[in-house]
C-alpha positions as a printed Julia matrix, in Angstrom:
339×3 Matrix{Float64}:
   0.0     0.0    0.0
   1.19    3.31  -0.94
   2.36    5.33   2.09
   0.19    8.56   1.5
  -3.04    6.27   1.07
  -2.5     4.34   3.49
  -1.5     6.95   6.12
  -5.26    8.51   5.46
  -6.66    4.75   6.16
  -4.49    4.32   9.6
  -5.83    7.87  10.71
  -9.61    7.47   9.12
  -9.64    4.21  11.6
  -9.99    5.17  15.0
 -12.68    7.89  13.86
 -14.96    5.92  12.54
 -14.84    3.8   15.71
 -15.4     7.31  17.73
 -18.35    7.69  15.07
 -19.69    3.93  15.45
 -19.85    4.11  19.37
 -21.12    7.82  18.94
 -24.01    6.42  16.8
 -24.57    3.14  19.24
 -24.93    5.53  22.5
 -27.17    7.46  20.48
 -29.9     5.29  19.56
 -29.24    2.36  22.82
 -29.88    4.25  25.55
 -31.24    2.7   29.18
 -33.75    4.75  30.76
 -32.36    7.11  33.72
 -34.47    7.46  37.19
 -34.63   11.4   38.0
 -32.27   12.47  35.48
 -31.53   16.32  35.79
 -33.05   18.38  33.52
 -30.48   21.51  33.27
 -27.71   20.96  30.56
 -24.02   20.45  30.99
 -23.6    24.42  30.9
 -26.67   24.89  33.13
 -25.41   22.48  35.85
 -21.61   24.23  35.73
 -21.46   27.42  34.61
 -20.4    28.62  30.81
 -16.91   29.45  32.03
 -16.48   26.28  34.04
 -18.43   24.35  30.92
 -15.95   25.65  28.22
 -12.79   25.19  30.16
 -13.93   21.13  31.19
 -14.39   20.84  27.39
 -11.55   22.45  26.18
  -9.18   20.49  28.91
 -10.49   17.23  28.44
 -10.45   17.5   24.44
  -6.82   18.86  24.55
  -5.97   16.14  26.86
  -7.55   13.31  25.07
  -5.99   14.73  21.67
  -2.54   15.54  22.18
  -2.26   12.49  24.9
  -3.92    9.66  23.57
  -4.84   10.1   20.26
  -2.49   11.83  18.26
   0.12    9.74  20.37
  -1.51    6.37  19.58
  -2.73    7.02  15.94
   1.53    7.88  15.86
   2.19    4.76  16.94
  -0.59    2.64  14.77
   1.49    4.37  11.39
   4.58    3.3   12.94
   3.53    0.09  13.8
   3.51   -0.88   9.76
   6.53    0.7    8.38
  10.0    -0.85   8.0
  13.19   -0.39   9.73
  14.8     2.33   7.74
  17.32    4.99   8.23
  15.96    8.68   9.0
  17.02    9.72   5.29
  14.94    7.0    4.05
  11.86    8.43   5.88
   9.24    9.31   3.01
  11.45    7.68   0.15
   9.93    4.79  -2.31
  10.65    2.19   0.51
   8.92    3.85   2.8
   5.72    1.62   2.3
   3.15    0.17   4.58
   3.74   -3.58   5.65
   3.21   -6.29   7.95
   6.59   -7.27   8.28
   7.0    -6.47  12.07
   3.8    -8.45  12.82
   5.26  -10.98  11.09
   8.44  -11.44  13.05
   6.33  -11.15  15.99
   5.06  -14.18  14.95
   8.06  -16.32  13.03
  11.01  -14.48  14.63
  11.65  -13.14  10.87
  10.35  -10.37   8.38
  10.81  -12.54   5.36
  10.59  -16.39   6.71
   7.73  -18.49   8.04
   9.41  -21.8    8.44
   9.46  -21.52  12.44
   7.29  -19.82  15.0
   8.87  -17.22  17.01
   8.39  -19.28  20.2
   9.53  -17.15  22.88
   8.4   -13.94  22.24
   4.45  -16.09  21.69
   4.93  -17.92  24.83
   6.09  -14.63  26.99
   2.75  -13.12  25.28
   0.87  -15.73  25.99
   2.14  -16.28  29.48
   2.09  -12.69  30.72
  -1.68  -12.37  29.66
  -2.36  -15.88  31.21
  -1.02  -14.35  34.82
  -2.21  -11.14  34.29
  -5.72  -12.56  34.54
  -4.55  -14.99  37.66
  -3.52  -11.73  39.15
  -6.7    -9.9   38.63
  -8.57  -13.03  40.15
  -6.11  -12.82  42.89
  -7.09   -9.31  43.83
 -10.79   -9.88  43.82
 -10.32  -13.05  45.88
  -8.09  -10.91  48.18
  -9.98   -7.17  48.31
 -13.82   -8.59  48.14
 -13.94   -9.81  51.83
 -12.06   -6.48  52.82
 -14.16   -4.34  50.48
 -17.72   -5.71  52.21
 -16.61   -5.24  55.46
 -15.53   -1.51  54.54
 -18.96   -0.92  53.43
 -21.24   -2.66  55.29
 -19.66   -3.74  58.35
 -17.22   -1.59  59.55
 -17.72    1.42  61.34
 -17.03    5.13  60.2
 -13.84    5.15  62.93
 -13.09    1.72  61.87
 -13.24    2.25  58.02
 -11.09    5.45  58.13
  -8.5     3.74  59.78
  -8.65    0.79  57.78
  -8.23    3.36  54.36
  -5.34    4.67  56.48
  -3.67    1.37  56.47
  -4.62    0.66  53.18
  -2.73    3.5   51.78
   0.47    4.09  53.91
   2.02    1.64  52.19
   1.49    2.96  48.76
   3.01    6.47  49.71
   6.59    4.27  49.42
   7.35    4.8   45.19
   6.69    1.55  43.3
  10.52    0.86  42.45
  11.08    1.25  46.1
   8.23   -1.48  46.75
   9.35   -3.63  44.14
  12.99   -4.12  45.81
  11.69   -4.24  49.56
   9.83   -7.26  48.06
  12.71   -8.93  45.95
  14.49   -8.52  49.83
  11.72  -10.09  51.07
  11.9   -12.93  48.8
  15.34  -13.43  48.52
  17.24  -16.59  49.56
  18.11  -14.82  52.59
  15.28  -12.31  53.28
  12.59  -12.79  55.74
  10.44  -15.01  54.47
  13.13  -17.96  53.8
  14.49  -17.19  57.25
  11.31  -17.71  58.9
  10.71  -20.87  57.2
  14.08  -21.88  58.13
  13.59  -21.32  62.04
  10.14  -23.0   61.78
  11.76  -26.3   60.14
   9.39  -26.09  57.41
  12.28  -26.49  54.81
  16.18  -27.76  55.08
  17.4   -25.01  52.46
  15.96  -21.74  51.22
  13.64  -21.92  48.39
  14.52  -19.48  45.52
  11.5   -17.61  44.97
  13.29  -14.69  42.87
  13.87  -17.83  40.23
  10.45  -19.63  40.93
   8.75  -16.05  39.75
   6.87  -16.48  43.04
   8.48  -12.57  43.99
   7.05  -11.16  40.95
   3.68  -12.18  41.01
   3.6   -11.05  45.02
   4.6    -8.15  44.29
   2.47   -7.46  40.9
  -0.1    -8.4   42.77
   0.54   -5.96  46.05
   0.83   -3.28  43.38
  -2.1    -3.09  41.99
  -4.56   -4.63  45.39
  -5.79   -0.44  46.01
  -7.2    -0.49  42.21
  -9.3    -3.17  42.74
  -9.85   -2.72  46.51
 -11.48    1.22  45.54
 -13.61   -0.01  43.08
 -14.93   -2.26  45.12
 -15.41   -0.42  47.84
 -17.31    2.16  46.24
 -19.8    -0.4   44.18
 -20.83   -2.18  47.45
 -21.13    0.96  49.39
 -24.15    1.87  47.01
 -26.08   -1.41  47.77
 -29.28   -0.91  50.23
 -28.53   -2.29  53.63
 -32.05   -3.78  53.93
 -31.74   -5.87  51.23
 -28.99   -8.07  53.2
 -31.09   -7.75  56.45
 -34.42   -8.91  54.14
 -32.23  -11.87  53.23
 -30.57  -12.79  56.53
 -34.34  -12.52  57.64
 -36.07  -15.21  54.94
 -33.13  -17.34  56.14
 -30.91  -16.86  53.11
 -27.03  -18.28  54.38
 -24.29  -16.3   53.77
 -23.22  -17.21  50.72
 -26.5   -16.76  49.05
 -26.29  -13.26  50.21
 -22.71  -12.51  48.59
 -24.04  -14.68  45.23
 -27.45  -12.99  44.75
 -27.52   -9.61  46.08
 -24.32   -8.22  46.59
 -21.7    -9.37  44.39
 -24.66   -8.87  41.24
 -25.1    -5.04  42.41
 -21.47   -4.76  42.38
 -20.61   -5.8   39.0
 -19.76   -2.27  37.72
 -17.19   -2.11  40.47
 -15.94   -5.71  39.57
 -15.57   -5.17  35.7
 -14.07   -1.47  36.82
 -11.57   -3.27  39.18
 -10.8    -5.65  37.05
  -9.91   -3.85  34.03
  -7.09   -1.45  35.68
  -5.63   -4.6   37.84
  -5.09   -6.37  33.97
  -4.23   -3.59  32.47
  -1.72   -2.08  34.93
  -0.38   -5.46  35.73
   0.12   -6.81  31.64
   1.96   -3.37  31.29
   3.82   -3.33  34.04
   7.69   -2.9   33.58
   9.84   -2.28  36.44
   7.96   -5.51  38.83
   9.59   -7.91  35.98
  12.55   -6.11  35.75
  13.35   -5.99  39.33
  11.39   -8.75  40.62
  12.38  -11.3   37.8
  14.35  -13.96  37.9
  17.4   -15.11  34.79
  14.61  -17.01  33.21
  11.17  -15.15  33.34
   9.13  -14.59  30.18
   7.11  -11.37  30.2
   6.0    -9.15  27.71
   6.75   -5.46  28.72
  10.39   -5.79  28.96
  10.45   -6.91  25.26
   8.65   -4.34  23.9
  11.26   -2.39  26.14
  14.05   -3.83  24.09
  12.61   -3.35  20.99
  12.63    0.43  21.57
  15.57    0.87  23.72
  18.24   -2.47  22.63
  17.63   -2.75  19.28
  16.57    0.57  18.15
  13.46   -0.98  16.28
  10.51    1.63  17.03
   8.85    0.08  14.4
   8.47   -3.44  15.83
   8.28   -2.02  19.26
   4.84    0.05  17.96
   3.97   -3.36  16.21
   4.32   -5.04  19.47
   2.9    -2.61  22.06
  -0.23   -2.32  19.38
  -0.84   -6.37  19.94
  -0.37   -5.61  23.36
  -2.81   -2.6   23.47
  -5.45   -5.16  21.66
  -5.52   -7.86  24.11
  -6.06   -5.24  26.6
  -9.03   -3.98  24.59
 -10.14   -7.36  23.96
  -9.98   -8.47  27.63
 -12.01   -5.28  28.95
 -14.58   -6.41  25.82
 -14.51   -9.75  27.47
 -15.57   -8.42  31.14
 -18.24   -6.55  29.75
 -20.05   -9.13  28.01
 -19.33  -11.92  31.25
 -21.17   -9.53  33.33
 -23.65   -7.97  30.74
 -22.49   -4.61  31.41
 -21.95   -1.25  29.15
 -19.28    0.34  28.85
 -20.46    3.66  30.57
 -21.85    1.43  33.75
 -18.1     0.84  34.83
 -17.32    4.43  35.34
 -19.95    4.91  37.52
């Protein structure tokens, strides 16, 4: 494809998605109980009005989509020198999807096995992860919102956070000295005879996912939070009443009212932990497979923006395709998670 046409096609894309979601919220629209009737400009102010529109479309133009409509045109040129840059060669092709695949521009012969299975395997624990963090922040969550008092849920926010004023490179190494052969953890086991000789967690990847999953346990444990807090008291107390157990409770009324707060929770643990960068650098051991840190060499050790585009695109799609995913498992709009 010739470089001028196809440049118009690459940037024509994304706006006729905009237009195709523009037309869908348009004409499927759920009804709203005691909607407002004053405008956008009624409710703020014309000052306040204009400058929230103006912000918000500068922000989403010159930092997400001029920036990622950049790298989509990258994403499907060659390798070429900066003179070359708008010459003859200059054309649109697949070839650095293709060696994401075979390990090769031109050949086919062999798949491109490790870069697939690091793919494969940091999406595949990316999703354990998120799982992980429900499991862990759902119990915590309820009790927040429906259990807790207002002393006793401040100060559990206040121990929720401390932690997370310490920088996440900081966090990352505290747990890698955690982890270590002789860090806490192996030293306890140690004393308690559990094992003869300290396990190597740092190798095992054991350290990593700890600590992606520590990272991330406030995005999911916020979300949460705020989707349970919404749900009527009295309809647990009905339940508890009619003799409902427990778990009927949590699998019929609350976990189904929080849903928004689930697919919302859900989406930034995935996303924030399949992007992640410095947990696998630092956390990592000689022979861990993820992603990030090879789209990281693409751009930084070889010098191939191209293929690093190419590869943070596929990246950028199963992130797309996963959030797709949790709103169809739980029947949900998009809109309904940003509530």
């Amino acid at each position: 494809m010739h470089s001028s046409v196809g440049q118009y096609v690459i940037y024509a894309i994304p706006v006729l998605v905009v237009l195709g979601f523009a037309v869908i919220a348009r004409f499927d629209r759920r009804p709203v109980v005691n909607r407002a009737r004053d405008g956008f400009f009624e409710r703020n102010g014309w000052p306040v009005a204009i400058y929230l529109l103006v912000a918000v479309t500068l922000w989403s133009v010159f930092m997400i989509v001029l920036p990622l409509l950049s790298m989509i045109d990258l994403s499907f040129r060659p390798k070429l020198p900066p003179p070359q840059w708008g010459s003859p060669r200059d054309i649109y092709t697949l070839e650095n999807y293709r060696y994401f695949l075979f390990g090769s521009t031109t050949s086919t012969d062999s798949w491109n096995v490790t870069h697939l299975k690091a793919f494969g395997l940091t999406i595949f624990v990316s999703i354990v992860i998120t799982v992980l963090d429900f499991v862990i922040c759902y119990p915590i969550a309820y009790v927040m919102a429906k259990v807790a008092s207002p002393k006793g849920v401040r100060l559990m926010l206040l121990l929720l956070i401390i932690p997370y004023w310490v920088n996440e490179i900081l966090r990352a190494f505290a747990f890698r000295i955690l982890f270590s052969s002789g860090g806490l953890i192996n030293l306890a086991l140690l004393k308690l005879g559990v094992i003869d000789q300290p396990v190597d967690f740092i190798a095992a990847d054991v350290a990593l996912y700890a600590g992606l999953a520590y990272a991330y346990l406030l995005m999911m444990m916020f979300a949460l939070y705020n989707a349970i807090e919404t749900l009527d008291r009295n309809l647990i107390d009905a339940a508890r009443d009619l003799g409902a157990p427990w778990w009927h409770i949590h699998a019929f009324i609350v976990i189904p009212h929080a849903k928004p707060g689930i697919a919302s929770g859900a989406t930034l643990v995935f996303m924030l932990t399949a992007g992640s960068l410095a947990a696998p650098l630092i956390l990592g051991g000689p022979r861990t497979l993820w992603f990030t840190p090879i789209v990281y060499d693409r751009f930084y050790q070889a010098f191939n923006w191209q293929q690093g585009a190419a590869y943070a695109l596929i990246l950028l799609v199963a992130c797309v395709a996963f959030v797709l995913g949790v709103l169809k498992l739980f029947n949900l709009r998009l809109g309904e998670i940003a509530r």
